[in-house]
C-alpha positions as CSV (number, residue, x, y, z in Angstrom):
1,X,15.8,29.9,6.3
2,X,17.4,26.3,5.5
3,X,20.8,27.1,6.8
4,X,21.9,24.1,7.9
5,X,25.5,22.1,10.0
6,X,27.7,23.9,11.7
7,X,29.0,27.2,12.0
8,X,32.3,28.0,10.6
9,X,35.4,28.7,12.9
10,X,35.9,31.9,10.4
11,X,33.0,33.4,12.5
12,X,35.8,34.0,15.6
13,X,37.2,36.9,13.2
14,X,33.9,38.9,13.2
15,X,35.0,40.6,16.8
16,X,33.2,43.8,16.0
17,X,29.7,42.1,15.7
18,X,27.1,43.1,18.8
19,X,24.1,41.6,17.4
20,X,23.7,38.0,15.9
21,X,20.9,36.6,14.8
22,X,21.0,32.6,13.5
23,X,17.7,32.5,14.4
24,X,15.2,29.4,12.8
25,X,17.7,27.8,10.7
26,X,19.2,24.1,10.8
27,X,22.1,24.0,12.8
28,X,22.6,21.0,14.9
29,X,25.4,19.8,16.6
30,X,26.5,21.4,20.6
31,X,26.8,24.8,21.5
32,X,28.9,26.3,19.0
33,X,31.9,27.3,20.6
34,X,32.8,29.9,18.2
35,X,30.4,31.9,19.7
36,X,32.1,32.7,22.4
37,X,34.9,34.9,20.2
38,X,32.4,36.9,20.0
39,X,32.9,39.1,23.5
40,X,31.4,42.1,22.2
41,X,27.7,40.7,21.6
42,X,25.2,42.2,23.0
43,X,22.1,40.3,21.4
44,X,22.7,36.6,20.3
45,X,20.2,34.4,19.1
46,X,20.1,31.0,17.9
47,X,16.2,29.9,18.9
48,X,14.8,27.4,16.5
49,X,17.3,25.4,15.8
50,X,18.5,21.7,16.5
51,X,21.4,22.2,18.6
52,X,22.0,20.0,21.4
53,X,23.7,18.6,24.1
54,X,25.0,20.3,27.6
55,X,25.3,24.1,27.6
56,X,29.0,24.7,28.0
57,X,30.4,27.1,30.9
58,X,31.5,29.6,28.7
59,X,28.7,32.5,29.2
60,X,30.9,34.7,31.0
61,X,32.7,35.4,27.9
62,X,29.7,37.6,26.9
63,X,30.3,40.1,28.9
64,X,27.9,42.9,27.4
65,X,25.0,40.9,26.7
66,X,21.6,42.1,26.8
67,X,19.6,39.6,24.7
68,X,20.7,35.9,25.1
69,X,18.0,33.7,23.3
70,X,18.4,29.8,23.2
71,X,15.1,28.5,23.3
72,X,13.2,26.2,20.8
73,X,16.3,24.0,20.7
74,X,17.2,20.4,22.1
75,X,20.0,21.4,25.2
76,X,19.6,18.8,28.2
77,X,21.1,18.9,31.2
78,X,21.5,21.5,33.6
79,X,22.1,25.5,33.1
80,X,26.0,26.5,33.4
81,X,26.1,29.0,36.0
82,X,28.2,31.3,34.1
83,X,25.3,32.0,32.1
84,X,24.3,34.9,34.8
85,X,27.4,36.8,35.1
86,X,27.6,39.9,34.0
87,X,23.9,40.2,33.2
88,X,22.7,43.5,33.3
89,X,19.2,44.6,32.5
90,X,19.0,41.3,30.6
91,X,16.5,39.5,28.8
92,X,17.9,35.3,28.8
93,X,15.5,32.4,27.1
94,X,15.8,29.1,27.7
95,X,12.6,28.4,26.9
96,X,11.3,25.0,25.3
97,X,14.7,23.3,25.9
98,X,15.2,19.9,27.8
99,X,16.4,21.9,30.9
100,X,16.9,19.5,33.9
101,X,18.3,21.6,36.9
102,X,18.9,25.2,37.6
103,X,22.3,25.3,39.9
104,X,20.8,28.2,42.5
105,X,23.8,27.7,44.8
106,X,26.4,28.2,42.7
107,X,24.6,31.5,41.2
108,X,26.0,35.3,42.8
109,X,24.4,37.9,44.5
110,X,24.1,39.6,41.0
111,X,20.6,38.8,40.3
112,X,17.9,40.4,41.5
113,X,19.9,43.5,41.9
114,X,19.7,44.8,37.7
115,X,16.3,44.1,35.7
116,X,17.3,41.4,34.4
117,X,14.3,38.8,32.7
118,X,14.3,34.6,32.0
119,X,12.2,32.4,30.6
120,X,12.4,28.8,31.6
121,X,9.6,28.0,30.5
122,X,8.5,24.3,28.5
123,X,11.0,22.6,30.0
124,X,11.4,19.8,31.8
125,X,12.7,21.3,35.8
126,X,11.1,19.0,38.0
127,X,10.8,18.4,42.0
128,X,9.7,21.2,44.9
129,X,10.4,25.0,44.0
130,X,12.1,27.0,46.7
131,X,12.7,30.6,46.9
132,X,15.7,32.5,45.7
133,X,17.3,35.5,47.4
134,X,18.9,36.1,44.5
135,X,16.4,35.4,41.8
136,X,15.8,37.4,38.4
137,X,13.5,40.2,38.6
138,X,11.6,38.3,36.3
139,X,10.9,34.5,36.2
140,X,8.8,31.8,34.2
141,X,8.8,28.7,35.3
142,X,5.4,28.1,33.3
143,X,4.5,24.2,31.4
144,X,7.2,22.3,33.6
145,X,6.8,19.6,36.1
146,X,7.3,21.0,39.6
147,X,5.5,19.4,42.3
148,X,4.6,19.5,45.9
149,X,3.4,22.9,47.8
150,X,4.8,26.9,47.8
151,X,7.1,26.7,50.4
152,X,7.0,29.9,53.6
153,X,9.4,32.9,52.4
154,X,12.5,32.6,53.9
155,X,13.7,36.3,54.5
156,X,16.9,34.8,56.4
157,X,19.0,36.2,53.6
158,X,17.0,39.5,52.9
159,X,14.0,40.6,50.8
160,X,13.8,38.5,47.7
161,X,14.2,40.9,44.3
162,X,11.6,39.3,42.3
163,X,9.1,41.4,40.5
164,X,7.3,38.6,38.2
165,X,6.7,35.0,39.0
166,X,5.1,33.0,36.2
167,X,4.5,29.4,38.2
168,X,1.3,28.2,35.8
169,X,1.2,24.8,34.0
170,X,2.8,23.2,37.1
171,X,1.9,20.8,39.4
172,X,2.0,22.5,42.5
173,X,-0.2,21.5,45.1
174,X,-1.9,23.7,48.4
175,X,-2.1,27.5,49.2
176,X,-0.5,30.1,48.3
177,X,1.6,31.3,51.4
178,X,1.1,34.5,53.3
179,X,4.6,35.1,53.5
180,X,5.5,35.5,49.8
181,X,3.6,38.8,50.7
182,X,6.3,40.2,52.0
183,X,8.2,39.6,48.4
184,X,8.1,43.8,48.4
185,X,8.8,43.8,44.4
186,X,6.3,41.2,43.4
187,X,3.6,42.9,41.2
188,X,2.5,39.9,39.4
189,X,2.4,35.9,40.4
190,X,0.4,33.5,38.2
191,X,-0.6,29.7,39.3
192,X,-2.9,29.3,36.5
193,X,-3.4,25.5,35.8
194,X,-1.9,24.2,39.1
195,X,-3.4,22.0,41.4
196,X,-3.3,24.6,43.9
197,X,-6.4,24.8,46.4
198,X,-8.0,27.0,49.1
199,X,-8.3,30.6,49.4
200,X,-6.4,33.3,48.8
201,X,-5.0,35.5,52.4
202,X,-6.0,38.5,52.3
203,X,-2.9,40.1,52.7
204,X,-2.3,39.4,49.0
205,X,-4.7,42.1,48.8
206,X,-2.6,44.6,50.5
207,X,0.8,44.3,48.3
C-alpha cells in the first residue's frame, strides 16, 4: 500500500476494534497516539513504516494485547517499560528499529512467568549483556552490537524463565559459561557469528 501521513484522531472512535493492521504503508511522524484509544486491541501492527522518534509510555493502555509488531520502522531511543505490562502469552517485535537501551530494572516480575516472545533483533543495543531473572521466555538479541564475554548465571534472584536465547550476529567474546546450564527452561541458545572461542562444557550436553 501507499497510505501515507498521519493517522486521523477519528480512529479513537473505533473502540470495538481487536485487530489492526497498518502494516507496510507510509506513515511517518511519532508513535501515533491515537493508538492508544484503542484498549481492546489484541493484535496491532504498524511494521514497515517510517515512524519515528521515542516510543511513548503508553503501552499499558493495551491491556489485552497478544500481537504488538513495531519493527521495520525508525524509533530511537530506549524501550518504555510499559511496553511489558500486561503481556500474556505475547508475541512483541521491535525488530530493525534504532533501539538504544532496554530499561531491565524498571521491568516486573511479570516476564518470564507467561510465554510471552520478543524480537530485538537489528538493532542497535550495544555494551555487555547480563542475565535477566525476569526475562521473556523468548529472546533475540541477534545483528546488534553487544560486546565483551557471557557473564556466570546469577541464580541470586531464582531460576531464570528463559526458554530461547538468540545471541548470533554479536560481538561477544570467550566461552560459553557452565552456569547458564542451570537456565532449567533453556532449550535453544544460538551464538552463531560471534567472536566466541573455546569449547563447549559438557554439561551443555546434559540440559
Amino acid at each position: 500500500n501507499t497510505i501515507y501521513g498521519s493517522i486521523p484522531q477519528s480512529f479513537s472512535n473505533l473502540t470495538s476494534l481487536t485487530n489492526i493492521n497498518l502494516s507496510s504503508n507510509a506513515f511517518n511522524g511519532p508513535f501515533p497516539d491515537v493508538l492508544f484509544s484503542l484498549t481492546g486491541a489484541r493484535y496491532l501492527d504498524i511494521s514497515s513504516n517510517t515512524l519515528s522518534g521515542q516510543l511513548p509510555d503508553k503501552f499499558n493502555a493495551f491491556t489485552n494485547i497478544e500481537t504488538l509488531r513495531i519493527s521495520r520502522n525508525l524509533f530511537s531511543g530506549s524501550v518504555p517499560p510499559t511496553i511489558l505490562n500486561n503481556v500474556s502469552n505475547s508475541h512483541i517485535d521491535l525488530s530493525y528499529n534504532f533501539i538504544t537501551s532496554i530499561p531491565w530494572d524498571q521491568w516486573t516480575n511479570k516476564l518470564g512467568v507467561s510465554n510471552t516472545t520478543f524480537d530485538f533483533s537489528d538493532c542497535q543495543l550495544s555494551g555487555s549483556l547480563s542475565y535477566q531473572t525476569y526475562w521473556p521466555n523468548t529472546i533475540t538479541f541477534s545483528n546488534n552490537l553487544f560486546t565483551g564475554t557471557l557473564p556466570e548465571l546469577n541464580m541470586t534472584n531464582g531460576t531464570p524463565m528463559i526458554s530461547g536465547l538468540d545471541l548470533s550476529n554479536n560481538q561477544i567474546t570467550g566461552n560459553l559459561p557452565v552456569s547458564l546450564t542451570q537456565a532449567t527452561y533453556l532449550v535453544a541458545i544460538d551464538v552463531s557469528y560471534t567472536d566466541m572461542s573455546g569449547v563447549i562444557p559438557v554439561q551443555y550436553a546434559l540440559m
